[in-house]
C-alpha positions in Angstrom: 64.7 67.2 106.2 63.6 68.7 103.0 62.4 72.2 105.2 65.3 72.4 106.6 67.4 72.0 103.8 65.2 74.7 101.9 65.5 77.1 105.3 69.5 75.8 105.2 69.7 77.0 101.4 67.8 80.4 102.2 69.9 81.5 105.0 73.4 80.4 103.9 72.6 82.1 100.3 71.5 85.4 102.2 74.9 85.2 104.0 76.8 84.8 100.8 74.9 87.5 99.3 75.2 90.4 101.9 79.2 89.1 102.3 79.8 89.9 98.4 77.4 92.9 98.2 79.0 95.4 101.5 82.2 93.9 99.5 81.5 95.1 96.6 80.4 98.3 97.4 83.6 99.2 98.8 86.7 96.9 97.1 89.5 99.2 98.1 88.1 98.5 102.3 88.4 94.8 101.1 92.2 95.6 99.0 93.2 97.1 102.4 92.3 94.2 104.5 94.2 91.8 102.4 97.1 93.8 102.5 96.5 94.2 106.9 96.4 90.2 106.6 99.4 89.6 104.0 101.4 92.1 106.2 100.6 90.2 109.4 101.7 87.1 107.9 104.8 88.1 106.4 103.6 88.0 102.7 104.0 91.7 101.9 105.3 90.0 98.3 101.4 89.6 97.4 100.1 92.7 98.3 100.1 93.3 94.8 97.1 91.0 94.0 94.8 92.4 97.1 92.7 94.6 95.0 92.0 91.9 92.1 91.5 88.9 95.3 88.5 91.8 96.5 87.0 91.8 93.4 87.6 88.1 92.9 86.4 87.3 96.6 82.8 89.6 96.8 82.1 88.6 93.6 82.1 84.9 94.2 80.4 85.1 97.1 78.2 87.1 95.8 77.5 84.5 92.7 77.3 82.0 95.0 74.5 83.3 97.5 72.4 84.3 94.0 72.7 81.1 92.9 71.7 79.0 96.0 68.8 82.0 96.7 67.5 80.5 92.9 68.6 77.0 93.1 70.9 77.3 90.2 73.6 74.9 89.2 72.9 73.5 92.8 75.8 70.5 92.9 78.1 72.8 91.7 77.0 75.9 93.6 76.6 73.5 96.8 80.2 72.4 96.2 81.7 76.0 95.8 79.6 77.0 99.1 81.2 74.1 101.0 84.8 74.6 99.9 84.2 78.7 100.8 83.6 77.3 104.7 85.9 74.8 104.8 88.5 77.0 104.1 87.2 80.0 105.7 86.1 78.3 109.2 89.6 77.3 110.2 91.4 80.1 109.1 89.2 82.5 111.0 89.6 79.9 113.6 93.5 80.5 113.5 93.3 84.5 113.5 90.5 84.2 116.6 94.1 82.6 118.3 96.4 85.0 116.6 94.3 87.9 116.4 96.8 89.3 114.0 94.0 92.0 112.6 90.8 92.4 115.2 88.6 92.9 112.5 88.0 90.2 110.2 86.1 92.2 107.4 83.7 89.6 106.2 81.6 92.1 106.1 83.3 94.9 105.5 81.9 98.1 107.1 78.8 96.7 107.3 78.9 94.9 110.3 81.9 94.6 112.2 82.5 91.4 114.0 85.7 90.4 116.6 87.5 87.2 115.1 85.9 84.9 117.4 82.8 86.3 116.8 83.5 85.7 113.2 84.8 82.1 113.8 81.2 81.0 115.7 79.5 82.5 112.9 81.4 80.3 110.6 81.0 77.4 112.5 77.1 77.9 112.5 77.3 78.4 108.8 78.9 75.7 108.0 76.8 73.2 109.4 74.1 75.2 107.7 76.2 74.7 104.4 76.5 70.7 105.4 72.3 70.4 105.2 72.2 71.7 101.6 75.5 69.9 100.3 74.0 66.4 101.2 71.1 67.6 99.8 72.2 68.8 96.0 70.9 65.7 94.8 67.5 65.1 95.9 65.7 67.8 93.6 66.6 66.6 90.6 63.9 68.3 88.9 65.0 71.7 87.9 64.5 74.7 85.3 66.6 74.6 82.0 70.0 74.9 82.0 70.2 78.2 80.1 67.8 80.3 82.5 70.8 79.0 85.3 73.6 80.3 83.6 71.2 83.4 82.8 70.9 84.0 86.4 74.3 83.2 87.4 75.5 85.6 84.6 73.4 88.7 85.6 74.6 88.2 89.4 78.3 88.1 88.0 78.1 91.5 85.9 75.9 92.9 88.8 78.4 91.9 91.5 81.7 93.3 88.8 79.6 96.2 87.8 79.4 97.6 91.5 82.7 96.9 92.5 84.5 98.9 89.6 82.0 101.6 90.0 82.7 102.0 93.6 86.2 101.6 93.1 86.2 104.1 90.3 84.3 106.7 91.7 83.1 106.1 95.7 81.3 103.3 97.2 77.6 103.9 96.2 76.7 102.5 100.1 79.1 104.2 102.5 79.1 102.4 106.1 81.8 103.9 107.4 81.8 106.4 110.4 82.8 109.2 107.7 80.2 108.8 105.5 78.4 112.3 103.9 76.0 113.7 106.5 78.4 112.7 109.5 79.4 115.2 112.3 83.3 114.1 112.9 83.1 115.9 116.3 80.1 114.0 117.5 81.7 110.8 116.1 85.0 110.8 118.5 82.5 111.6 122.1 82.4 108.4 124.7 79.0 108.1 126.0 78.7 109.2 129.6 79.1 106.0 131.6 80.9 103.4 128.6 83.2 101.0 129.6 86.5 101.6 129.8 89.3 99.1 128.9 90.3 97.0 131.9 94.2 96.1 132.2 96.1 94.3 134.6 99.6 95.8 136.0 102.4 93.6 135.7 105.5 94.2 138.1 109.3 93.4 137.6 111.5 93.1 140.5 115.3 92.3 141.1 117.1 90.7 144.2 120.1 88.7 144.4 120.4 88.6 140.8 117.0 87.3 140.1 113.7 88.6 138.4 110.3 88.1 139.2 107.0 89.4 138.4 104.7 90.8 140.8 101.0 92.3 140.1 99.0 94.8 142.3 98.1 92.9 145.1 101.7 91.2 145.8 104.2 93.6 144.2 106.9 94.8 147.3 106.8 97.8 147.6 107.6 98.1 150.9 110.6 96.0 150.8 113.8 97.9 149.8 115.6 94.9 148.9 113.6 94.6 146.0 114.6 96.9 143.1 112.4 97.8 140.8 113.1 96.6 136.7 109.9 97.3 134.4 106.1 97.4 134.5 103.7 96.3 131.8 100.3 97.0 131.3 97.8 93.9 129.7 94.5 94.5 128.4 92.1 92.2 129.6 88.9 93.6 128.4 88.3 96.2 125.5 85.6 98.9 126.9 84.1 101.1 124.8 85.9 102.4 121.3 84.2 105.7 119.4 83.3 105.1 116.1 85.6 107.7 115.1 89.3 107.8 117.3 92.9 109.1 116.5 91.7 111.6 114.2 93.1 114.9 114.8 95.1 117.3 112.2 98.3 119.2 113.0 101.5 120.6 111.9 105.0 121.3 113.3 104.2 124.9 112.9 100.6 125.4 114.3 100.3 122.4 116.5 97.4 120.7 116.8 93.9 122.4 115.5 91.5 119.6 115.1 88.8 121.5 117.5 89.6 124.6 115.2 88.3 122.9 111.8 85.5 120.8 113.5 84.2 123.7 115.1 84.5 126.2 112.5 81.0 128.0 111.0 82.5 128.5 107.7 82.4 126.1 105.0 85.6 123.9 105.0 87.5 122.3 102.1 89.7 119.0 103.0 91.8 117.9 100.6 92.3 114.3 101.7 95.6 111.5 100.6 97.2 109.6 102.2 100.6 109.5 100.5 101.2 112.2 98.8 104.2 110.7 96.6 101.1 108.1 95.2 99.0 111.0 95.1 97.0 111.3 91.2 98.7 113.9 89.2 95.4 114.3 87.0 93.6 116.2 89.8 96.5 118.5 90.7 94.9 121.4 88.0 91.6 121.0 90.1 92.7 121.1 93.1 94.0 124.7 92.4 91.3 125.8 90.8 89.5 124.8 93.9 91.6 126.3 96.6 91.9 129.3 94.3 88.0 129.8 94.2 88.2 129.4 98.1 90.7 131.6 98.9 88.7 134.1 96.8 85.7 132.9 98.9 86.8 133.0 102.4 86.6 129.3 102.4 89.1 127.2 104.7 90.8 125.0 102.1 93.7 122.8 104.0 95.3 119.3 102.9 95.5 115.8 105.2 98.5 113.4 104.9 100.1 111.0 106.7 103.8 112.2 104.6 106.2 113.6 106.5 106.5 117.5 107.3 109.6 117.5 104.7 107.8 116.0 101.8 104.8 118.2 102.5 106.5 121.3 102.4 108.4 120.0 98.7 105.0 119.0 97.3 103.4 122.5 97.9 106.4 124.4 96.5 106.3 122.2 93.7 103.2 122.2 92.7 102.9 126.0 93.7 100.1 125.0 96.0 97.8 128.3 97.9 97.0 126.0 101.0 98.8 124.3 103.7 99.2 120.4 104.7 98.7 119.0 107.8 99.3 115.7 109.2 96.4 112.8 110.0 97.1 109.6 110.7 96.7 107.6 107.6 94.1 104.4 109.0 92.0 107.4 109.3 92.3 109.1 105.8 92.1 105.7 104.1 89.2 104.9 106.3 87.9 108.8 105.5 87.6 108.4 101.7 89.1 105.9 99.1 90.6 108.2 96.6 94.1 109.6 96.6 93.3 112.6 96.5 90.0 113.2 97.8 88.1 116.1 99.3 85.7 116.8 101.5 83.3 119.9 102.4 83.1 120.5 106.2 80.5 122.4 107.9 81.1 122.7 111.7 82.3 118.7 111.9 79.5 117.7 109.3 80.4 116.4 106.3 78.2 117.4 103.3 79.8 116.0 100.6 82.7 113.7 99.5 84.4 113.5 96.0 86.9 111.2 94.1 89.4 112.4 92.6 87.7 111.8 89.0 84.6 113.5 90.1 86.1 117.0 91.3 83.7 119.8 90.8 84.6 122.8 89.0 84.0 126.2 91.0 81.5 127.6 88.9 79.3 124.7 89.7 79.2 125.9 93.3 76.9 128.4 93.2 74.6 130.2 96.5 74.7 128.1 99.4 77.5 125.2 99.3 74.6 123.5 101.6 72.4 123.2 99.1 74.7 122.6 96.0 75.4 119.3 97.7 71.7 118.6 99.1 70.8 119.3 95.1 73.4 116.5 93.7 72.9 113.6 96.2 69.0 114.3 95.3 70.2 113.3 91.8 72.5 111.1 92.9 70.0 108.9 94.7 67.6 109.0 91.9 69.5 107.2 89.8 70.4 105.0 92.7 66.4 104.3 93.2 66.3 103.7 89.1 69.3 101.3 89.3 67.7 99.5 92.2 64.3 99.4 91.1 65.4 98.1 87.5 67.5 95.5 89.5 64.7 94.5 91.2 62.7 94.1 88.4 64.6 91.5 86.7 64.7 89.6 90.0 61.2 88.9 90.3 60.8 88.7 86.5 63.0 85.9 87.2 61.4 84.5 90.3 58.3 85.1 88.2 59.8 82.4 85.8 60.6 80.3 88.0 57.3 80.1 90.2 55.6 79.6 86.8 57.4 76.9 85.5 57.1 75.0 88.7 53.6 75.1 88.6 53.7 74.0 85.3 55.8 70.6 87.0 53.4 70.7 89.5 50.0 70.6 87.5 52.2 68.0 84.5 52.4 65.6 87.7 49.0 66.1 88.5 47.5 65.0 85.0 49.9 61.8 85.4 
């Protein structure tokens, strides 16, 4: 009992941890899920508090994993674990029957699970999470209370620290299909011989004042006393979905020229946002200066919304904007980049780089090859990345290090006994 409470602890603490950590990395996919579910549910009253319940949720979970990973504060820590799937394994056992949203989100981009999917891992971790909660008292020998609350604080201002980074800026680990390095084009193909989505054909008919369904084997076609009312089409299986689909860009005036900008050899600017009337006035003097330097470059510089053709053509006069907007659906351009506005650099479908709003270049920083400007600031981008995450780990097993020692310090105290 005491291995598999101790395999029990391990595996329900990695869960907790990888749930808050792809959380964390990207709070405003997590904001945008709880405002899918409040929607759903008729609560559009708290979609107000969806971006402070993602930081709020990742970061607990987050604390929580940490601390059963280190056995810290375990009767409280097993506690909060158990009360996280008590009220998580129903609910996701409700929307599995609902299916209001088909993607849970537990774990964000990550890993993308269907709700019952999600439901029968909940119901495996749960009775994972029932081992070590009728288990918190049986090691009652334990490191100091301190080097707990230590632990438990460092995993707190780790799990914050991330999330208002990403937030601020973009997530530092993108798993969405339009992360930098991406080819768009290649993203939206169906592989030759997928499944495709299997429906069944429903059938109304009239006669003598009465309506009955029919399907494709019984439906009378044949019979002209029958008169036909309305067909339906329901999906009984899902076949294969791109990782990228509904993505295209067009206007009233050029149509549709999604194969034109994907295909293109030049360099591409995409000026990305999703509403334009909640669009961040900040960036508006960047942005020119950007589409002025590619206008003067012979750089494609164009602007994605979902607004309406009317409020497009008043924010460009307005703002005495040199490019043109187009129209995208908007589950793509919030799924694109998290940043109102953003932009993106295009080269034939690839993307080579992706900037918030706050982290707008300035033209003369784009200097040679656009290619290898952003191959040159993801290099530096990643070595502080592999600094941040090498000094995190450092602490860890300085901690585990602790730990280890002080219970073979226990261990060889008993011995002398």
């Amino acid at each position: 009992m005491r291995a598999l409470q101790f395999i029990s602890r391990l595996l329900v603490g990695f869960v907790f941890i990888f749930s808050g950590f792809v959380k964390a990395v990207d709070p405003m996919g997590s904001t945008f899920k709880f405002s899918d579910y409040f929607t759903a549910f008729g609560m559009d009253a708290l979609k107000e508090i969806a971006f402070p319940l993602a930081i709020l949720l990742s970061t607990m979970e987050f604390v929580v994993g940490f601390a059963l990973i280190f056995n810290a504060r375990k009767p409280f820590t097993s506690w909060m674990a158990l009360l996280f799937m008590l009220f998580f394994t129903p609910l996701t056992l409700v929307l599995a029957i609902t299916n209001p949203v088909t993607d849970c989100g537990c774990f964000g981009d990550a890993l993308v699970l269907s709700n019952w999917e999600t439901f029968g891992k909940n119901v495996i971790i749960l009775a994972l999470t029932l081992f070590v909660f009728f288990g918190r008292k049986q090691d009652t020998k334990t490191y100091p209370v301190w080097e707990q609350n230590l632990l438990i604080g460092f995993a707190t201002v780790f799990t914050v620290w991330i999330s208002i980074y990403s937030y601020r800026h973009l997530p530092i680990i993108d798993f969405r299909p339009y992360h930098i390095g991406a080819n768009i084009a290649d993203g939206m193909i169906i592989p030759e011989g997928a499944p495709a989505d299997e429906y069944r054909s429903l059938f109304k008919y009239e006669k003598d004042g009465i309506v009955k369904e029919f399907d494709e084997t019984n439906y009378p076609w044949q019979d002209t006393t029958w008169k036909f009312v309305d067909s339906e089409q329901i999906l009984l299986k899902e076949g294969y979905t791109p990782p990228i689909h509904d993505f295209s860009i067009s206007n009233e005036m050029e149509g549709d020229i999604t194969s034109q900008v994907l295909s293109d050899d030049r360099y591409s600017f995409l000026l990305v946002s999703k509403e334009l009337s909640k669009i961040d006035e900040s960036a508006l003097s960047k942005i020119k200066d950007l589409a002025m330097f590619a206008l003067e470059n012979d750089i494609p510089f164009i602007g994605l919304t979902a607004s309406g053709q009317n409020e497009m053509n008043e924010f460009k006069n307005d703002n005495e904007l040199p490019f043109d907007f187009y129209n995208t659906d908007e589950i793509q351009l919030k799924t694109i980049i998290r940043s109102n506005p953003g932009i993106l650099l295009l080269h034939k479908g690839t993307i080579l780089d992706k900037w918030h709003y706050r982290d707008f270049p300035e033209p003369k920083e784009f200097k040679g090859n656009l290619a290898a400007y952003s191959i040159t600031k993801h290099q530096k981008l990643n070595i502080k990345l592999v600094f941040i995450s090498i000094t995190s780990t450092l602490l860890l097993l300085i901690c585990l290090f602790i730990l280890l020692s002080r219970g073979k310090a226990r261990v060889k105290n008993r011995l002398q006994l």
